[in-house]
TIMI-2910 file (N, C-alpha, C, CB; in pm, 1 decimal, decimal comma, always signed):
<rs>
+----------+----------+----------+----------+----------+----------+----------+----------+----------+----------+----------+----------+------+
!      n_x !      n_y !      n_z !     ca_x !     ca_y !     ca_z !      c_x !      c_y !      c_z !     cb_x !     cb_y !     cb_z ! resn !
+----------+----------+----------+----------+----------+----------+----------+----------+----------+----------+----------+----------+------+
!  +4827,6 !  -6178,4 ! +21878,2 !  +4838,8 !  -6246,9 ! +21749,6 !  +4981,8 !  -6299,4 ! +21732,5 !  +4800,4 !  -6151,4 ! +21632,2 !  Unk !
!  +5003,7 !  -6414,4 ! +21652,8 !  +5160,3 !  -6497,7 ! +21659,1 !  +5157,5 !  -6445,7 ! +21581,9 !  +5215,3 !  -6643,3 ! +21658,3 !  Unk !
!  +5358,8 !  -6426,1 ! +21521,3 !  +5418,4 !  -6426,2 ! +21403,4 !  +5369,9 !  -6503,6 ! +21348,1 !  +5531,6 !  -6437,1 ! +21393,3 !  Unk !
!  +5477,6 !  -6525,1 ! +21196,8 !  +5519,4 !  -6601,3 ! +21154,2 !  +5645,3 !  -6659,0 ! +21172,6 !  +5497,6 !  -6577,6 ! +21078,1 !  Unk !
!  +5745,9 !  -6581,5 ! +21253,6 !  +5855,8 !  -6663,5 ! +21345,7 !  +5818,3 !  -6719,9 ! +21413,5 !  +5940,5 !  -6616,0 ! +21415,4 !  Unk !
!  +5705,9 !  -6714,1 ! +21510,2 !  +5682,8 !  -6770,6 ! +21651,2 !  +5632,4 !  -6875,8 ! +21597,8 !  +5592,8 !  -6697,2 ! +21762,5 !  Unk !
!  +5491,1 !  -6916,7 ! +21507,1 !  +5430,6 !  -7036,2 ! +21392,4 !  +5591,4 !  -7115,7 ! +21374,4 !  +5349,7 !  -6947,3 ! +21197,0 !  Unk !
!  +5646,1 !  -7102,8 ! +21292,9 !  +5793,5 !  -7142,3 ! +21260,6 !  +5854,7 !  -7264,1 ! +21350,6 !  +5887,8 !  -7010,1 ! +21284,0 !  Unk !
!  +5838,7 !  -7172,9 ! +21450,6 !  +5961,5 !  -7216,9 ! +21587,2 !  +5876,8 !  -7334,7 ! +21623,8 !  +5992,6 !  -7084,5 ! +21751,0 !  Unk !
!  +5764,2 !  -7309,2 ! +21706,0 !  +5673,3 !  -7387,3 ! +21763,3 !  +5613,0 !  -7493,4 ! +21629,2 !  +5557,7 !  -7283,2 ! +21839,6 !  Unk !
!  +5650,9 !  -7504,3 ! +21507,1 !  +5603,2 !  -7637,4 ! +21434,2 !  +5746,4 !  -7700,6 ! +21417,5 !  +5512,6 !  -7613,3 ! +21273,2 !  Unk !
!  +5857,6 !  -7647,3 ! +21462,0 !  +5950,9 !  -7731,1 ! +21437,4 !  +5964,1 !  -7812,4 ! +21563,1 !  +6070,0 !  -7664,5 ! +21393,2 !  Unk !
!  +5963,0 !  -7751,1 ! +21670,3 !  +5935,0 !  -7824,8 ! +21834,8 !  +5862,4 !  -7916,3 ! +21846,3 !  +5875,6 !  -7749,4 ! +21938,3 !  Unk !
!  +5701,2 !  -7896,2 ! +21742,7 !  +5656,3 !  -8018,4 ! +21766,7 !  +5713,6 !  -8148,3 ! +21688,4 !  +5525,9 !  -8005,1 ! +21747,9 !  Unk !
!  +5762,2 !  -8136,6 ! +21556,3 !  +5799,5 !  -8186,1 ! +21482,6 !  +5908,7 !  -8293,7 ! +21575,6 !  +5834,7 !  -8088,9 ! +21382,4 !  Unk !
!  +6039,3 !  -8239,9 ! +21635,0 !  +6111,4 !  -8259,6 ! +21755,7 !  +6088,9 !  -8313,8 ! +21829,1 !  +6134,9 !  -8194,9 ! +21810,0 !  Unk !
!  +5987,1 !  -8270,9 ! +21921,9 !  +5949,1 !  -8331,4 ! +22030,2 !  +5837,9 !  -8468,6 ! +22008,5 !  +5893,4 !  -8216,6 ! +22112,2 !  Unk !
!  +5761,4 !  -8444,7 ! +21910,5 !  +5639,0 !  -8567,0 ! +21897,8 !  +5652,9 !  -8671,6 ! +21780,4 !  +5486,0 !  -8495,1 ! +21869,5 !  Unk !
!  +5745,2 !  -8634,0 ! +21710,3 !  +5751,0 !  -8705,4 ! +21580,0 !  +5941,2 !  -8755,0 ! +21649,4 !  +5718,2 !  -8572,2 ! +21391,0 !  Unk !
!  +5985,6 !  -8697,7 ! +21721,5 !  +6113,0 !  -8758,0 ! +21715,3 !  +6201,1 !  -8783,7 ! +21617,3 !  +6104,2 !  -8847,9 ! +21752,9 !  Unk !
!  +6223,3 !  -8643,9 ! +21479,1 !  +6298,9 !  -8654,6 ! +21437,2 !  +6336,7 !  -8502,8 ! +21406,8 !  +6282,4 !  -8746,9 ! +21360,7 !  Unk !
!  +6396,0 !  -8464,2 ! +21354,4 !  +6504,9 !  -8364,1 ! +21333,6 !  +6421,1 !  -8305,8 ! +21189,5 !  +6689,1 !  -8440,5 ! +21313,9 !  Unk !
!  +6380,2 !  -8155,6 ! +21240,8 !  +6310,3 !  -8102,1 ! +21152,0 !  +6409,5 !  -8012,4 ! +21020,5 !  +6211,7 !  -8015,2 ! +21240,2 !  Unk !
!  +6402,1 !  -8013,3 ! +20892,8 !  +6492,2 !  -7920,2 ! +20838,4 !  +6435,4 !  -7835,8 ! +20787,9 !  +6574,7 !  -7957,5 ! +20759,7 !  Unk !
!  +6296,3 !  -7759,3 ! +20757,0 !  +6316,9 !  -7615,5 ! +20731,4 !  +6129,5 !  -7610,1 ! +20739,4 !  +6422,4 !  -7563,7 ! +20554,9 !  Unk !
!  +6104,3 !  -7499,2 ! +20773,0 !  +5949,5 !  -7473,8 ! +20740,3 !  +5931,8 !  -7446,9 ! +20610,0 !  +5885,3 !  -7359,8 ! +20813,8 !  Unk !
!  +5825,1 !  -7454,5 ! +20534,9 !  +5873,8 !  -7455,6 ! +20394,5 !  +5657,2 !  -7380,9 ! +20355,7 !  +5957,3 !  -7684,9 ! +20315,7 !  Unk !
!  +5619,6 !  -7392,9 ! +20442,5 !  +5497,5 !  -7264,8 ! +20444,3 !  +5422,3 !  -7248,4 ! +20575,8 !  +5370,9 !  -7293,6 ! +20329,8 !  Unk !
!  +5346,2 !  -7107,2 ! +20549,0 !  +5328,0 !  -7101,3 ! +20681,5 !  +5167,5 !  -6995,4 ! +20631,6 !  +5487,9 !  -7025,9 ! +20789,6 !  Unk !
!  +5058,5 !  -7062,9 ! +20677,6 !  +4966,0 !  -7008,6 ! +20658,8 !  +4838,0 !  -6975,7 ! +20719,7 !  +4959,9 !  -7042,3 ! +20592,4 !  Unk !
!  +4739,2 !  -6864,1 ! +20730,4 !  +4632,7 !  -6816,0 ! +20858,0 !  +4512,2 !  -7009,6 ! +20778,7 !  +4515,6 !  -6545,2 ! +20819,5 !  Unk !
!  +4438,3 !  -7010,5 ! +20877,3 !  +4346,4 !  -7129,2 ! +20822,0 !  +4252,1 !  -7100,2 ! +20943,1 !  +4419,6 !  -7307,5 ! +20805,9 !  Unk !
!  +4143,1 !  -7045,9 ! +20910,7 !  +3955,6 !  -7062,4 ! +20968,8 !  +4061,4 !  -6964,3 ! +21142,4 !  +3841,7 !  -7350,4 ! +21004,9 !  Unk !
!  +4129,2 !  -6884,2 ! +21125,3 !  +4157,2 !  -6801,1 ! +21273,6 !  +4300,2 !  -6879,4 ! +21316,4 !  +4007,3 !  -6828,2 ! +21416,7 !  Unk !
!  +4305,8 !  -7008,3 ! +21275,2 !  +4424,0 !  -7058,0 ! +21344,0 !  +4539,7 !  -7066,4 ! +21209,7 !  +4386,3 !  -7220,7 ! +21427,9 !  Unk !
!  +4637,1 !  -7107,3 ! +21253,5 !  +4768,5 !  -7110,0 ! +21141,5 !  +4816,6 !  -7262,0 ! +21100,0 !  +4915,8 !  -7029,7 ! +21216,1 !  Unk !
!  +4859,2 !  -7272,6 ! +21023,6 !  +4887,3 !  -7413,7 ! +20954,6 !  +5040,3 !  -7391,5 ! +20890,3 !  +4758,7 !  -7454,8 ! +20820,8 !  Unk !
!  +5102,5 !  -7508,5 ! +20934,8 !  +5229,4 !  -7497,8 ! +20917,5 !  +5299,8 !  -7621,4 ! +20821,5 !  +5281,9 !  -7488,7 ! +21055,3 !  Unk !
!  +5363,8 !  -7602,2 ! +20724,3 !  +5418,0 !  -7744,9 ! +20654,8 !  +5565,7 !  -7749,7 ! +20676,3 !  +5388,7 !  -7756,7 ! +20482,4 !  Unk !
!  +5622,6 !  -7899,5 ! +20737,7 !  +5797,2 !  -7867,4 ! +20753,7 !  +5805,0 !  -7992,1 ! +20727,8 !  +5885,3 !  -7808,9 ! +20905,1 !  Unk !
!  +5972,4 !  -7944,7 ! +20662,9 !  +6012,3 !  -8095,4 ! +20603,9 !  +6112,7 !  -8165,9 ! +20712,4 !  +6100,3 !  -8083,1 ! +20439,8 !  Unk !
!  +6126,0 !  -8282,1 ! +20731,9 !  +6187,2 !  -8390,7 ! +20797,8 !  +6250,2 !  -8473,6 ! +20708,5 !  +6099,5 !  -8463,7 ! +20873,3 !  Unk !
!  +6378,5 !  -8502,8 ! +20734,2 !  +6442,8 !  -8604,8 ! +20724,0 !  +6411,5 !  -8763,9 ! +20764,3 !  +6529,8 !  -8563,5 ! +20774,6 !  Unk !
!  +6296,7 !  -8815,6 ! +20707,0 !  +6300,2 !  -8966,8 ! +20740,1 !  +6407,3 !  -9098,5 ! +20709,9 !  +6192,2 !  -9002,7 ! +20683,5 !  Unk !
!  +6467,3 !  -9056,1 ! +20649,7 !  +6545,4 !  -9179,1 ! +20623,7 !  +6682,2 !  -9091,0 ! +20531,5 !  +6436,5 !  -9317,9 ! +20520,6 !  Unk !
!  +6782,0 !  -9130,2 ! +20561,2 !  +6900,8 !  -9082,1 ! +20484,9 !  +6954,5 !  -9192,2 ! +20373,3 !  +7019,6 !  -9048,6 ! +20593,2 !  Unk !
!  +7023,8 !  -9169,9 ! +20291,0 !  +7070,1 !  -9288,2 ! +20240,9 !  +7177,9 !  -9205,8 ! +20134,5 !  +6940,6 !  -9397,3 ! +20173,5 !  Unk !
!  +7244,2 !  -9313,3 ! +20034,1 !  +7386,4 !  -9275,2 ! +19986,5 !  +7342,0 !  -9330,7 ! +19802,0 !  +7547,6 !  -9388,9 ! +20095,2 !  Unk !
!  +7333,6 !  -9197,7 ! +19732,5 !  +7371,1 !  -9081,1 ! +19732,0 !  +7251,1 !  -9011,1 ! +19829,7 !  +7390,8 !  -9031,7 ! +19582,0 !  Unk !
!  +7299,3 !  -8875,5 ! +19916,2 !  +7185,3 !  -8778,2 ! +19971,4 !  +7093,1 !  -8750,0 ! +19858,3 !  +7243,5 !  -8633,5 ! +20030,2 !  Unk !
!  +7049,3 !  -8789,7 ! +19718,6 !  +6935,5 !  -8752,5 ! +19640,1 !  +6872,2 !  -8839,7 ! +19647,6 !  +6943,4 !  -8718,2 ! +19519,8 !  Unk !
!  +6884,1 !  -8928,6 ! +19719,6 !  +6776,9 !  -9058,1 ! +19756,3 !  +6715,8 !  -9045,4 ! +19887,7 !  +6851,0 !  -9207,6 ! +19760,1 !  Unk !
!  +6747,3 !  -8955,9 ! +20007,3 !  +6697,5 !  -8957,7 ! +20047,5 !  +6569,9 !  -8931,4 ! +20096,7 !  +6744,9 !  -8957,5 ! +20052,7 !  Unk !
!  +6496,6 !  -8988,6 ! +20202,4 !  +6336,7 !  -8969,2 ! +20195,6 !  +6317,7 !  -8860,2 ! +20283,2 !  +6241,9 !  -9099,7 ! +20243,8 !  Unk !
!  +6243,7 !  -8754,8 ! +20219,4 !  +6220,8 !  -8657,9 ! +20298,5 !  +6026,4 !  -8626,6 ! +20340,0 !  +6304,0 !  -8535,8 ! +20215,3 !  Unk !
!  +5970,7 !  -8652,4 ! +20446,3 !  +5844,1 !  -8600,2 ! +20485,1 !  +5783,3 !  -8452,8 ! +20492,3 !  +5836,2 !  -8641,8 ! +20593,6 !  Unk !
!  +5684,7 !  -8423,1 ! +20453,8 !  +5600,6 !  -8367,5 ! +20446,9 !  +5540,7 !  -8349,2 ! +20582,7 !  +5540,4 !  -8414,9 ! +20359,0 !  Unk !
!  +5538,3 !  -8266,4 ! +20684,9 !  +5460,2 !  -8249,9 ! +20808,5 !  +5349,8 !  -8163,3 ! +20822,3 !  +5536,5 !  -8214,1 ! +20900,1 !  Unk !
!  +5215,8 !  -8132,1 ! +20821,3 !  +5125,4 !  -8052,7 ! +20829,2 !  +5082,3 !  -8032,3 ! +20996,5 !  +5020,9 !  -8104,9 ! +20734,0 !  Unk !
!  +5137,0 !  -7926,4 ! +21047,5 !  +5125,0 !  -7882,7 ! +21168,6 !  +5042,3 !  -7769,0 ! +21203,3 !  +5234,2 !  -7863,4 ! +21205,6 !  Unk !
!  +4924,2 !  -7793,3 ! +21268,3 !  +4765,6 !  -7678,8 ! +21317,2 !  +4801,2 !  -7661,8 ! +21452,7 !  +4570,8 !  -7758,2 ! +21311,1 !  Unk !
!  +4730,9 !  -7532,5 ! +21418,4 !  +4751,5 !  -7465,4 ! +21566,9 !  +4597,9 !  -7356,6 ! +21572,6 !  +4938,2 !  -7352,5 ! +21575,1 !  Unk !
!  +4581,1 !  -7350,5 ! +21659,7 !  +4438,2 !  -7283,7 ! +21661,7 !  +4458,7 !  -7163,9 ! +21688,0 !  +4337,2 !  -7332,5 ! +21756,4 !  Unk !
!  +4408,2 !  -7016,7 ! +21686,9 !  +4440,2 !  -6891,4 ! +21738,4 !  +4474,9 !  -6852,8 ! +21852,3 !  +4367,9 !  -6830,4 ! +21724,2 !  Unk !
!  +4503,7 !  -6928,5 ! +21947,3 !  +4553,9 !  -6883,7 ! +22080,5 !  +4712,1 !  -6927,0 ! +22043,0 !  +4473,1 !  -6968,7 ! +22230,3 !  Unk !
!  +4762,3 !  -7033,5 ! +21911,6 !  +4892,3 !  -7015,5 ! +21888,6 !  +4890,4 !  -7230,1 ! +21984,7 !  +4985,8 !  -6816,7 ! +21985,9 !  Unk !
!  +4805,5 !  -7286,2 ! +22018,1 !  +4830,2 !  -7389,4 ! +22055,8 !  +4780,6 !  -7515,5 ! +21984,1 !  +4800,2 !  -7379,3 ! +22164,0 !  Unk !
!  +4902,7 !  -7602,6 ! +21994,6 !  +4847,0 !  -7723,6 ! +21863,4 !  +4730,8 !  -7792,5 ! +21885,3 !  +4946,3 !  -7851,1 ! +21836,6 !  Unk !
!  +4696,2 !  -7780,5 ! +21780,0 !  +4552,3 !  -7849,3 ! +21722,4 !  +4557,6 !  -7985,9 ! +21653,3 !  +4485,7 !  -7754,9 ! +21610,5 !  Unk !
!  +4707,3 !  -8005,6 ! +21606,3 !  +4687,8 !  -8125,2 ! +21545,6 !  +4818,5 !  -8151,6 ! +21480,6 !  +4570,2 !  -8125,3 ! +21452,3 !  Unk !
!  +4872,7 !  -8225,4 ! +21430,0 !  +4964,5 !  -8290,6 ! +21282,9 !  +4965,3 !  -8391,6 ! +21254,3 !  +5091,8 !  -8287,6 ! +21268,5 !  Unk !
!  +5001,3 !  -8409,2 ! +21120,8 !  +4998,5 !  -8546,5 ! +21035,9 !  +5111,8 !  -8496,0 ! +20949,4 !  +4841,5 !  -8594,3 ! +20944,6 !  Unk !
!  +5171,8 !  -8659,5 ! +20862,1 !  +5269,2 !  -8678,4 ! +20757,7 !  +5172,5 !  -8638,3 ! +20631,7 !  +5338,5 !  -8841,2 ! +20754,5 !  Unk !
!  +5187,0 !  -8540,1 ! +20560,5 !  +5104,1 !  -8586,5 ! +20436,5 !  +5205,0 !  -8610,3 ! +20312,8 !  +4986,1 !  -8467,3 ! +20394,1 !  Unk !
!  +5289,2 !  -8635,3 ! +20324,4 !  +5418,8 !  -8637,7 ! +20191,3 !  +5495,1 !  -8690,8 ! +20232,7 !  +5492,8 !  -8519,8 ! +20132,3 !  Unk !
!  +5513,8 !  -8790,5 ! +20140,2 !  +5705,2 !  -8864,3 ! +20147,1 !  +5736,3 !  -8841,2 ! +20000,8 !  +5735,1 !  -9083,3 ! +20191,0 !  Unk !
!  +5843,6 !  -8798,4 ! +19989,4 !  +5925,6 !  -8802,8 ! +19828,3 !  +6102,8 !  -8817,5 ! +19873,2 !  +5891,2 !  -8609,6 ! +19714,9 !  Unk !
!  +6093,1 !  -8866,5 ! +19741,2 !  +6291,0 !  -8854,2 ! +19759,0 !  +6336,9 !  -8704,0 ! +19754,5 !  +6394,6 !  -8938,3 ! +19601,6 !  Unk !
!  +6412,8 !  -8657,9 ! +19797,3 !  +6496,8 !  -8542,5 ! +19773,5 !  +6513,0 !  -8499,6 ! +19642,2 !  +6618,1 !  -8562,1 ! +19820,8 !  Unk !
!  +6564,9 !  -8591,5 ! +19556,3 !  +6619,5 !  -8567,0 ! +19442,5 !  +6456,4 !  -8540,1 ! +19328,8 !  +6737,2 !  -8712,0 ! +19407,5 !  Unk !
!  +6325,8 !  -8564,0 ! +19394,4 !  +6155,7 !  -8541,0 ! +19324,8 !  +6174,5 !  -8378,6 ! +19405,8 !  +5972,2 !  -8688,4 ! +19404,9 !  Unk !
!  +6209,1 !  -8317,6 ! +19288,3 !  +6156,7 !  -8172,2 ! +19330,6 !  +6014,8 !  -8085,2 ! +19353,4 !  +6205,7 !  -8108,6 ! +19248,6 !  Unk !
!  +5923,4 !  -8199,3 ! +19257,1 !  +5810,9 !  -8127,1 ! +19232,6 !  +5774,5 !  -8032,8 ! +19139,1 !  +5792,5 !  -8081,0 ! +19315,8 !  Unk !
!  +5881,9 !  -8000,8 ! +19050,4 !  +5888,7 !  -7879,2 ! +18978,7 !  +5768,8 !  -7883,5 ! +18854,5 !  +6047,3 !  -7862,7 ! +18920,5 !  Unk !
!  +5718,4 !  -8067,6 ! +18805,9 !  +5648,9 !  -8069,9 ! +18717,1 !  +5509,5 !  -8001,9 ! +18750,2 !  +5650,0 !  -8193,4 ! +18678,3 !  Unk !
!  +5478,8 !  -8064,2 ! +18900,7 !  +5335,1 !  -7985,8 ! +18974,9 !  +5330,1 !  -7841,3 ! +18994,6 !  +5309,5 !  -8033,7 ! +19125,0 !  Unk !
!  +5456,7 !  -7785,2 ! +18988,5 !  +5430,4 !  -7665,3 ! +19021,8 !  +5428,0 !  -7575,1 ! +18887,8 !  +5527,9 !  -7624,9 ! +19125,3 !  Unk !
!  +5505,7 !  -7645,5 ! +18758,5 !  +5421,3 !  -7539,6 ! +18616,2 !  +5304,2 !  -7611,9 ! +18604,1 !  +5504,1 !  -7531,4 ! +18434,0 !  Unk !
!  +5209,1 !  -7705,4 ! +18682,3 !  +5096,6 !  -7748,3 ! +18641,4 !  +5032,9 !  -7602,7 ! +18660,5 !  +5037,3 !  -7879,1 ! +18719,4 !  Unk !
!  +5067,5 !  -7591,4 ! +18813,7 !  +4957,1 !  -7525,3 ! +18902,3 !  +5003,2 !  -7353,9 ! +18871,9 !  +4969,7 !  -7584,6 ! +19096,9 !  Unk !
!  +5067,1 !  -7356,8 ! +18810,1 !  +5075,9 !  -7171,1 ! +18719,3 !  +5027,0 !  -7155,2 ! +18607,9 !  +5219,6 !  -7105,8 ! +18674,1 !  Unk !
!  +4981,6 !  -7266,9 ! +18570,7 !  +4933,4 !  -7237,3 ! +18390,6 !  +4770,2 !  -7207,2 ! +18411,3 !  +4959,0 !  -7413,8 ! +18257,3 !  Unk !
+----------+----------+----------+----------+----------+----------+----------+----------+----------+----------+----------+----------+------+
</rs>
Protein backbone atom coordinates (compact mmCIF):
# COMPACT_ATOMS: atom_id res chain seq x y z
CA UNK A 1 0.00 0.00 0.00
CA UNK A 2 1.50 3.79 -0.92
CA UNK A 3 1.79 6.58 1.49
CA UNK A 4 0.69 9.59 1.34
CA UNK A 5 4.39 10.82 0.86
CA UNK A 6 5.02 8.43 -1.85
CA UNK A 7 1.15 9.76 -3.68
CA UNK A 8 2.84 13.34 -3.06
CA UNK A 9 6.17 12.76 -4.68
CA UNK A 10 5.02 10.75 -7.67
CA UNK A 11 2.04 13.56 -8.58
CA UNK A 12 4.54 16.16 -8.48
CA UNK A 13 6.96 14.11 -11.06
CA UNK A 14 4.23 13.77 -13.16
CA UNK A 15 3.22 17.21 -12.99
CA UNK A 16 7.26 17.85 -13.99
CA UNK A 17 7.80 15.53 -16.23
CA UNK A 18 4.38 15.59 -18.50
CA UNK A 19 2.94 18.90 -18.01
CA UNK A 20 6.46 20.58 -18.10
CA UNK A 21 6.10 22.91 -15.51
CA UNK A 22 7.25 23.37 -12.01
CA UNK A 23 4.89 21.97 -9.48
CA UNK A 24 4.36 24.10 -6.07
CA UNK A 25 2.68 22.14 -3.44
CA UNK A 26 0.18 19.11 -3.23
CA UNK A 27 -2.66 20.66 -1.77
CA UNK A 28 -4.90 17.07 -1.34
CA UNK A 29 -4.41 13.77 -1.41
CA UNK A 30 -7.13 11.21 -1.47
CA UNK A 31 -8.07 6.97 -1.56
CA UNK A 32 -10.76 6.98 -4.86
CA UNK A 33 -12.61 3.33 -5.95
CA UNK A 34 -8.81 1.43 -4.50
CA UNK A 35 -6.65 3.93 -6.31
CA UNK A 36 -5.50 7.55 -4.97
CA UNK A 37 -6.19 10.94 -6.45
CA UNK A 38 -4.00 13.70 -6.11
CA UNK A 39 -4.62 17.69 -6.60
CA UNK A 40 -1.29 20.05 -7.08
CA UNK A 41 -0.94 23.42 -7.82
CA UNK A 42 1.32 24.79 -10.75
CA UNK A 43 2.48 27.89 -11.59
CA UNK A 44 1.14 28.71 -15.16
CA UNK A 45 1.95 31.99 -15.83
CA UNK A 46 3.77 34.55 -13.45
CA UNK A 47 3.17 38.11 -13.72
CA UNK A 48 3.84 41.55 -11.66
CA UNK A 49 2.24 42.03 -8.93
CA UNK A 50 2.79 37.92 -7.85
CA UNK A 51 -1.23 38.26 -6.85
CA UNK A 52 -1.96 38.09 -10.40
CA UNK A 53 -0.51 35.33 -11.02
CA UNK A 54 -2.21 32.26 -12.71
CA UNK A 55 -2.04 29.37 -10.79
CA UNK A 56 -3.53 25.61 -12.10
CA UNK A 57 -5.33 23.18 -10.57
CA UNK A 58 -3.84 19.53 -11.50
CA UNK A 59 -5.96 16.35 -10.78
CA UNK A 60 -3.52 13.44 -10.79
CA UNK A 61 -4.97 9.30 -10.63
CA UNK A 62 -3.19 6.63 -9.92
CA UNK A 63 -4.68 3.21 -9.60
CA UNK A 64 -3.73 0.81 -6.55
CA UNK A 65 -0.60 -0.61 -7.67
CA UNK A 66 0.48 3.31 -7.08
CA UNK A 67 0.72 3.77 -11.19
CA UNK A 68 -0.79 6.70 -13.18
CA UNK A 69 -4.05 6.36 -14.43
CA UNK A 70 -4.52 9.65 -15.68
CA UNK A 71 -4.40 13.78 -15.23
CA UNK A 72 -6.06 16.76 -16.26
CA UNK A 73 -6.05 20.79 -15.47
CA UNK A 74 -9.31 21.26 -13.72
CA UNK A 75 -8.66 24.95 -12.26
CA UNK A 76 -7.08 28.12 -13.27
CA UNK A 77 -7.51 31.12 -10.77
CA UNK A 78 -5.32 34.06 -9.94
CA UNK A 79 -3.36 33.69 -6.78
CA UNK A 80 -4.68 36.59 -5.22
CA UNK A 81 -8.86 34.30 -5.71
CA UNK A 82 -8.41 32.44 -2.56
CA UNK A 83 -11.57 30.67 -2.66
CA UNK A 84 -12.41 31.46 0.78
CA UNK A 85 -16.13 32.51 -0.35
CA UNK A 86 -16.65 28.59 -1.58
CA UNK A 87 -15.28 27.30 1.23
CA UNK A 88 -17.91 29.08 4.05
CA UNK A 89 -20.37 27.96 1.29
CA UNK A 90 -19.43 24.40 1.70
CA UNK A 91 -19.38 24.48 5.86
CA UNK A 92 -22.69 25.93 6.35
Amino acid sequence: MADFESIGKNAMDVIKNSVKKEPLSVISINSKGGGWEALVEVLERAAVPDTQNLIGIYRVMFDKGNKLSGYRRIEVRRKADTGAEELEEETK
